[in-house]
ZAMARKE-394211 format. One line per field, with one value per residue (C-alpha): residue in one letter; residue number from 1; x, y, z. Coordinates in steps of 0.2 Angstrom, whole numbers. Example, Ala and Ser with C-alpha at 12.3 -4.5 7.8 and 13.67 -1.06 7.14 Angstrom:
% ZAMARKE-394211
type: (A/S)
seq: (1/2)
px: (62/68)
py: (-22/-5)
pz: (39/36)
//
This chain:
% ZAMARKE-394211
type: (X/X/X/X/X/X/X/X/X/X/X/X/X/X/X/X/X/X/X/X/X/X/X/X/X/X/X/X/X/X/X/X/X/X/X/X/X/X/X/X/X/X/X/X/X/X/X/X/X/X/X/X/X/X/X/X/X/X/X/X/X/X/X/X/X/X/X/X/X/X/X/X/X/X/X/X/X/X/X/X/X/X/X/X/X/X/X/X/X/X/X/X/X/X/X/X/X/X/X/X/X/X/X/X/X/X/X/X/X/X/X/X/X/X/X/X/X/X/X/X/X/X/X/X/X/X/X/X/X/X/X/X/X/X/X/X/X/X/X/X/X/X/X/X/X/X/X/X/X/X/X/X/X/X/X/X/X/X/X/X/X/X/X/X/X/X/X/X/X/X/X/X/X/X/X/X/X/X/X/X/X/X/X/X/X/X/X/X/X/X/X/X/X/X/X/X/X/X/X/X/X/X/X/X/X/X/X/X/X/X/X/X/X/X/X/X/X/X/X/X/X/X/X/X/X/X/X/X/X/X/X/X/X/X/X/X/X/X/X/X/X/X/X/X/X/X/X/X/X/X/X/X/X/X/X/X/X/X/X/X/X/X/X/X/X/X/X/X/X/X/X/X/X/X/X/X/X/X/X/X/X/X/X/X/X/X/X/X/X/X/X/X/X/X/X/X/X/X/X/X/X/X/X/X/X/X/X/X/X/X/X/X/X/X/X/X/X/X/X/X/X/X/X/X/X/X/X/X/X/X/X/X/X/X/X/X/X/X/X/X/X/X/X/X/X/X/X/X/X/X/X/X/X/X/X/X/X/X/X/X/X/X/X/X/X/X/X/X/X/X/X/X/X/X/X/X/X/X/X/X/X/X/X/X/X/X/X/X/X/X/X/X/X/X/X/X/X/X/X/X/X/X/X/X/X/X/X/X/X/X/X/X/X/X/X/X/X/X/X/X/X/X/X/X/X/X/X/X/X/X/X/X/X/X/X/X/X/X/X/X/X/X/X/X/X/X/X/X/X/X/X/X/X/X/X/X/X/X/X/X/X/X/X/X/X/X/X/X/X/X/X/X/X/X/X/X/X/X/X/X/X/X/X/X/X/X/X/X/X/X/X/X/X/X/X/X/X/X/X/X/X/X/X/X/X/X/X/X/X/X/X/X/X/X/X/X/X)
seq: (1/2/3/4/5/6/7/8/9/10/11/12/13/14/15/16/17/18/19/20/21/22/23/24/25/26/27/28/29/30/31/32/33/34/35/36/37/38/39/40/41/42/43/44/45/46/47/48/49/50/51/52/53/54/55/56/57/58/59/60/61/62/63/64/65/66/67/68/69/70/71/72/73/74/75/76/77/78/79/80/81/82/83/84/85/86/87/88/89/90/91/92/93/94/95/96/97/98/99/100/101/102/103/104/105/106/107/108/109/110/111/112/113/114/115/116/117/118/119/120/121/122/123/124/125/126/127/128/129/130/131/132/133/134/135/136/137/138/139/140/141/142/143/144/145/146/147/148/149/150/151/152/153/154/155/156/157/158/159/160/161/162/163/164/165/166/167/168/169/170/171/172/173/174/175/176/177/178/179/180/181/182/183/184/185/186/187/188/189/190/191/192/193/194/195/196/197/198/199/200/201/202/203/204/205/206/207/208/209/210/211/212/213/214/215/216/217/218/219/220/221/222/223/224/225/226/227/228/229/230/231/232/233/234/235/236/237/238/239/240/241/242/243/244/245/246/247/248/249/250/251/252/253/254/255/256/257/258/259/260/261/262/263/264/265/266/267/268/269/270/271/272/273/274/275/276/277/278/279/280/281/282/283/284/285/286/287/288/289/290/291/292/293/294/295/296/297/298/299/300/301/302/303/304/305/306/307/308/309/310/311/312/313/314/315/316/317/318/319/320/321/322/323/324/325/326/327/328/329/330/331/332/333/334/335/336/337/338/339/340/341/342/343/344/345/346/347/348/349/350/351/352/353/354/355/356/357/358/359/360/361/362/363/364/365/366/367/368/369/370/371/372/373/374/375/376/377/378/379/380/381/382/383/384/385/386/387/388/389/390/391/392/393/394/395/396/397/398/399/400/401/402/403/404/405/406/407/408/409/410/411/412/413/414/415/416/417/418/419/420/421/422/423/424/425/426/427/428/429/430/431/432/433/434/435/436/437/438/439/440/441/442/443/444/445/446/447/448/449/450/451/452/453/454/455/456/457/458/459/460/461/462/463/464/465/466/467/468/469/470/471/472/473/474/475/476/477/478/479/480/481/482/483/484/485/486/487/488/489/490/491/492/493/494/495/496/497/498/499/500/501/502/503/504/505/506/507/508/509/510/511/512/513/514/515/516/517)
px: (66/54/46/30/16/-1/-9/-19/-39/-48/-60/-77/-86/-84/-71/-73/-65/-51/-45/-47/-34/-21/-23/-23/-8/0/-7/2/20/20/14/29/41/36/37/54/60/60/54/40/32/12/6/-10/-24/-35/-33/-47/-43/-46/-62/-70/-72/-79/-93/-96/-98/-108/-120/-127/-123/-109/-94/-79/-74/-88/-90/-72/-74/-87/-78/-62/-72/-81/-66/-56/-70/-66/-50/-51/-63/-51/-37/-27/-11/-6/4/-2/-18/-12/-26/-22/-32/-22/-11/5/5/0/15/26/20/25/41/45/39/50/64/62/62/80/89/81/73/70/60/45/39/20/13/-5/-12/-27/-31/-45/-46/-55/-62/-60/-43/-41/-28/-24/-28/-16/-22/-19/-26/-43/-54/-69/-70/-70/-57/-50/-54/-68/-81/-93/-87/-87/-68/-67/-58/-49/-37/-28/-13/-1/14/22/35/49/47/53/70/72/70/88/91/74/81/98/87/79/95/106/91/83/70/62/50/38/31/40/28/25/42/41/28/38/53/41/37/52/57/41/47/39/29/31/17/6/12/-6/-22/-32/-48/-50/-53/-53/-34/-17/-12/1/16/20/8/8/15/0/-3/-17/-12/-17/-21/-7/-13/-13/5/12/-4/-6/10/20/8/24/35/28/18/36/36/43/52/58/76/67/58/75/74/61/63/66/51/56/41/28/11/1/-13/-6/-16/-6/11/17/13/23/39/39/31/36/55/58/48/61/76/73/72/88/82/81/69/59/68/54/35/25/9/-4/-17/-36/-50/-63/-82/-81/-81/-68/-80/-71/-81/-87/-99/-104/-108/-118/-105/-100/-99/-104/-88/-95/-107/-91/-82/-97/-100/-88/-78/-65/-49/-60/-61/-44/-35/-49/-42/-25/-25/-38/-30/-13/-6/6/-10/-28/-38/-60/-72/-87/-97/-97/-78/-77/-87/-79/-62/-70/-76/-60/-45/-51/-63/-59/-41/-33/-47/-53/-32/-31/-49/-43/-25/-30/-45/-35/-18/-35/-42/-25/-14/-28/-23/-4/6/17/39/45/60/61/58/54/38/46/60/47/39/54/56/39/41/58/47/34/49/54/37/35/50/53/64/54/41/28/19/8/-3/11/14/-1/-1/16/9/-6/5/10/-9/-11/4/-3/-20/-12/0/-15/-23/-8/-1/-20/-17/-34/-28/-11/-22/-30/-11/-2/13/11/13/28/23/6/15/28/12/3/20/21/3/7/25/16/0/14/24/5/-2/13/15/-3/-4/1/-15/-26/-22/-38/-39/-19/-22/-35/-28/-11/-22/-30/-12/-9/7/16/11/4/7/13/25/33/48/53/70/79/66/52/62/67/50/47/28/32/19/8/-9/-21/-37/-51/-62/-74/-69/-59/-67/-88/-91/-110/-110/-123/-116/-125/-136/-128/-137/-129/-131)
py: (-84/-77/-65/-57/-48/-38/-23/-22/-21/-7/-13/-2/-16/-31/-38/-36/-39/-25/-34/-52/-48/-42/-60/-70/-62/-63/-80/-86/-78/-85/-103/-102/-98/-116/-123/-116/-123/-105/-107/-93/-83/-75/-62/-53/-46/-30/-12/-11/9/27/39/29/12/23/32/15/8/24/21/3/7/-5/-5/-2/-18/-30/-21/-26/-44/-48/-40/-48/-64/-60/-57/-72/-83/-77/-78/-97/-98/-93/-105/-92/-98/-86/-92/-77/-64/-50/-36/-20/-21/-34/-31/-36/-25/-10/-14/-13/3/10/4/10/28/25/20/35/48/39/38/55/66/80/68/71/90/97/111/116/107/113/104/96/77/62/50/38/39/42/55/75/80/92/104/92/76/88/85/99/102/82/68/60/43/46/58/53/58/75/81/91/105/98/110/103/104/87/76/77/67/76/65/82/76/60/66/65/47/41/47/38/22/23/27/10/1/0/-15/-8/-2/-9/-9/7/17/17/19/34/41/41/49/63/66/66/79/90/90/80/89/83/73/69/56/56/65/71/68/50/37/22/17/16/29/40/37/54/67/86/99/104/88/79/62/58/42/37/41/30/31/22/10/3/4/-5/-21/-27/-26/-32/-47/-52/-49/-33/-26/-45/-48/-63/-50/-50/-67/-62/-44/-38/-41/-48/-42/-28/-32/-16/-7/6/19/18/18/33/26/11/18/34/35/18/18/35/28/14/24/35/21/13/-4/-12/-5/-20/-26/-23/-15/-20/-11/-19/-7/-7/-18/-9/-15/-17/0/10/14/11/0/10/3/21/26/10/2/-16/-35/-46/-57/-73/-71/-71/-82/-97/-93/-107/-110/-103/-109/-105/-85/-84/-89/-75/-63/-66/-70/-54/-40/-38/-37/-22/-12/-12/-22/-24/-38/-41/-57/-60/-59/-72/-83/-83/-87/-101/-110/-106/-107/-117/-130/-131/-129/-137/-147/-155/-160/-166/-178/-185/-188/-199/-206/-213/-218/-226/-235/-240/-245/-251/-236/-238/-224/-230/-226/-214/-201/-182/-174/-159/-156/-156/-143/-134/-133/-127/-111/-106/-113/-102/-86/-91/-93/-74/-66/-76/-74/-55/-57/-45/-40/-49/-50/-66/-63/-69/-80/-88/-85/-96/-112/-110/-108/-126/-131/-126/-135/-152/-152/-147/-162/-173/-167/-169/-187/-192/-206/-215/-219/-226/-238/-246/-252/-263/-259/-239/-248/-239/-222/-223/-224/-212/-199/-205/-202/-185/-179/-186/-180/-163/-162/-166/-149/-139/-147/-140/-124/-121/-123/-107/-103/-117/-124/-138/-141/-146/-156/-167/-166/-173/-186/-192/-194/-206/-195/-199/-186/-169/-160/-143/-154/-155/-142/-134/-135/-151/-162/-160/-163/-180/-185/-200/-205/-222/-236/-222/-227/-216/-213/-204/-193/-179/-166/-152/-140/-147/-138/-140/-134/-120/-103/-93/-79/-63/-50/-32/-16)
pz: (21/10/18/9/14/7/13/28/24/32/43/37/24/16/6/-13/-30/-27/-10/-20/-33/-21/-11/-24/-33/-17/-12/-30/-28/-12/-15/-30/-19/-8/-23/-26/-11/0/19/16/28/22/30/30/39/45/50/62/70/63/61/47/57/73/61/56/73/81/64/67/87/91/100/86/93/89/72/70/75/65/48/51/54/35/27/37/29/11/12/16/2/-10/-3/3/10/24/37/50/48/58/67/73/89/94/111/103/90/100/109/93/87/103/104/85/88/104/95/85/97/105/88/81/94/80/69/79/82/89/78/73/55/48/30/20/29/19/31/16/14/32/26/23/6/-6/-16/-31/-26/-23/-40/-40/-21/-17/-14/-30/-25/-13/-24/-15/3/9/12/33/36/52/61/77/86/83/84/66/57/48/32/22/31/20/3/-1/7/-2/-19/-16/-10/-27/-36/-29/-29/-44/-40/-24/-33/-45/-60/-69/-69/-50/-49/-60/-50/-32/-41/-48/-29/-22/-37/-29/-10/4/17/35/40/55/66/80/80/94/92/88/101/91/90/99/112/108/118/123/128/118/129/136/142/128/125/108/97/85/67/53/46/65/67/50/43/57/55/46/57/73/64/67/87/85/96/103/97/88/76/66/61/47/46/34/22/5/-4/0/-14/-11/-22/-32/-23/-6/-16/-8/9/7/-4/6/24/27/22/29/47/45/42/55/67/61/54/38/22/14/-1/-11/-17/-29/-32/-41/-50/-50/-54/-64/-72/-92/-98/-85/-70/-55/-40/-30/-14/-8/-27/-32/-41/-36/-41/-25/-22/-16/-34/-42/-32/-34/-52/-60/-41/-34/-45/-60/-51/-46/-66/-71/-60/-65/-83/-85/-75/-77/-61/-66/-71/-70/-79/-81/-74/-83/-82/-98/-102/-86/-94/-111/-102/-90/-105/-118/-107/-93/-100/-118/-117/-103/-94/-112/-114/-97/-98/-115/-110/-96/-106/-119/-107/-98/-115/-123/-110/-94/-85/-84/-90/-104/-106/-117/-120/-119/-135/-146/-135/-120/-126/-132/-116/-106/-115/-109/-90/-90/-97/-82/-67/-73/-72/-56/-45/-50/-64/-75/-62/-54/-71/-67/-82/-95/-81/-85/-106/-104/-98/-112/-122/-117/-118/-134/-138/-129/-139/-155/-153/-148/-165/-176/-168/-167/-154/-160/-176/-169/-159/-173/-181/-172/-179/-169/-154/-149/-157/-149/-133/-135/-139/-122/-113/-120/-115/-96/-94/-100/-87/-74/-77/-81/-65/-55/-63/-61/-44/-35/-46/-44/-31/-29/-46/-50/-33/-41/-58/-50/-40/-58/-64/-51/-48/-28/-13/-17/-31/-17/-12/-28/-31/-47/-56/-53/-44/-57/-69/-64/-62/-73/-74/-81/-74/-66/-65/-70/-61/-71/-61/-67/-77/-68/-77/-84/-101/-95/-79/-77/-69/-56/-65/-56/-49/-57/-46)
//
């Protein structure tokens, strides 16, 4: 069981390029690992409680509920858009998870009474973040990642977590396992926390009415709402019907893929909530980074600073956005969109390169053998090529990291191998001598045997377009059915019939003029 999931979207706007990046990144280790041969299990979906969705609600004057529906239905809709493969699109107002949050804070207070304690807090709370806010994440009397958002002074009597208890058994986590954690320089990050201290941290709030009951009332009395740490975080866990004895056949998670701003969330919080309630930490975090405009300015929707997604989505077609994404910003840091870099790449990597090697390949197995794909043996080309496919397994499957950007550089490096060999062998002028029979078709062979690796390589990223390119090859069944190592190997294209279709990628197709902020 591969199980991998992203973070839960918050529930206040629309889905944009930040939230795109994380699916699709996801969307593409998971769609390897089917390919691999693993039973995968996708999961992601919506956190639909806290202050910030209510204000939201209370402005247009709707019931949180319907405000929710109709943005998980938005982002639902994108999602599918940009073939995202999940198996399961989990929401937090749903009955069955309530029920799982309350059984782990339950569990909690069985296995360690003392982890939950009620004192006053009084602090500095950013709706944004839906979090407390330390002295040092505060930049000039406003949240770091929220300028635009004025911080509250919230003081309140609570439940609390005793996450300061776990210091010691987080830093001995991190010490015998040195992958849970990536890239580095996350990892560097936590490390550098844990050297600080951890404060304990709130575990319900008592004046929000938008979320899941609390499960034991104060001493006074107030039954409170759980806060975001025991709502949100949990989604993982009771996705897998948490706390039914069935849970465990998925649980623990494989992979966390998580944005690089809730690390501390996810490689603290959550292992410590996990600890406490005696069951298995996830085997593994990676935090993504941020998608910025050309230039370095962060999107921003509350300071003016976006890029419609749909805009980008239907400027060259959904495969065309998601290689940009992940060939652009590297998926163990942050990387820039501009419109004009995207087109640059479209119409290099995507048309030039590969799509103009795959149309003349065909046209010319097409032209010179009526359409039948023509014998020939392995040779330099094909040695060559595996280097690069075992570079791409290992920025894939975790090897290195999940560094999908060389992913991608090591299948065009495979492309530019192809058209360079289509140059140098120049196929057209073997046709005109008999005597190159055998040549010409050993070249042909070559091209097919190496569309057949790009197109299944390719698909965790492109999913449409390697399913149409392995239909114009005349190759059996679906190119995701295929499975890496032994069984693509053996795959022998001899008296395939090609079938010439469009290009996957028009050189001429016009892109939708965007609209900039």
């Amino acid at each position: 069981m591969f199980y991998i999931t992203t973070a839960i979207d918050y529930a206040n706007g629309d889905p944009h390029l930040g939230h795109a990046l994380e699916k699709i990144g996801a969307d593409a280790i998971a769609r390897y690992h089917r390919m691999r041969g693993d039973h995968v299990h996708f999961l992601i979906g919506m956190d639909e409680h806290g202050q910030k969705v209510a204000q939201a609600a209370a402005a247009e004057g709707v019931t949180p509920q319907a405000l929710v529906d109709r943005v998980a239905a938005r982002f639902q809709a994108m999602w599918e858009r940009l073939g995202i493969s999940n198996d399961q699109f989990i929401r937090t107002t749903a009955p069955e998870h309530a029920i799982g949050v309350k059984a782990l804070i339950e569990r909690i207070f069985e296995r360690n009474p003392d982890d939950f304690y009620e004192k006053t807090y009084a602090g500095w709370y950013c709706v944004g973040c839906e979090a407390f806010k330390t002295d040092s994440e505060i930049v000039n009397g406003q949240c770091g990642l929220h300028p635009t958002r004025t911080l509250e002074w919230v003081e309140e009597w609570n439940w609390f977590f005793r996450l300061s208890r776990y210091r010691d058994f987080l830093r001995t986590h991190f010490a015998t396992h040195p992958t849970f954690l990536g890239p580095e320089s996350r990892r560097n990050e936590i490390l550098a926390l844990l050297d600080q201290g951890l404060e304990d941290v709130s575990a319900s709030r008592s004046r929000l009415g938008w979320g899941i009951p609390f499960p034991r009332a104060t001493r006074d009395g107030d039954l409170q709402t759980t806060y975001v740490w025991f709502d949100a975080l949990p989604n993982y866990l009771t996705a897998t019907g948490y706390p039914d004895p069935s849970y465990s056949a998925r649980w623990p998670a494989q992979l966390h893929v998580v944005g690089k701003d809730i690390t501390r969330f996810h490689c603290v919080i959550w292992p410590a909530m996990l600890h406490s309630a005696g069951l298995p930490l996830p085997a593994a975090v990676w935090a993504h980074g941020f998608v910025t405009l050309a230039g370095g300015e962060r999107f921003s929707k509350s300071a003016g600073v976006h890029v419609e997604l749909a805009e980008a989505v239907e400027r060259y077609g959904p495969d065309a956005f998601r290689y940009f994404m992940l060939r652009e910003v590297p998926f163990d840091g942050d990387g820039a969109f501009s419109w004009e870099r995207f087109g640059e790449r479209y119409t290099a990597d995507l048309a030039n390169a590969f799509g103009n090697l795959a149309s003349r390949s065909i046209a010319m197995v097409e032209r010179y053998c009526a359409g039948v794909v023509p014998a020939g043996e392995p040779n330099e080309i094909d040695a060559a090529d595996a280097a690069d496919y075992a570079r791409y397994r290992e920025a894939m499957d975790g090897t290195r990291g999940y560094l999908l950007q060389d992913a991608l550089r090591s299948v065009w490096l495979t492309v530019a191998r192809g058209n360079e060999y289509v140059d140098r062998q120049a196929p057209w002028k073997l046709a005109k001598d008999p005597t190159q029979r055998t040549a010409l078709e050993r070249v042909l062979a070559t091209l097919i045997r190496q569309l057949i690796r790009q197109a299944a390589h390719l698909a965790p990223v492109l999913p449409e377009r390697a399913e149409e390119l392995w239909r114009q090859l005349g190759a059996p069944g679906s190119v995701h059915a295929q499975r890496f190592g032994a069984p693509l190997a053996a795959l022998d294209p001899t008296g395939w019939r090609v079938i010439r279709g469009d290009s996957l990628f028009p050189k001429e197709r016009e892109p939708v003029a965007p609209s900039l902020p």
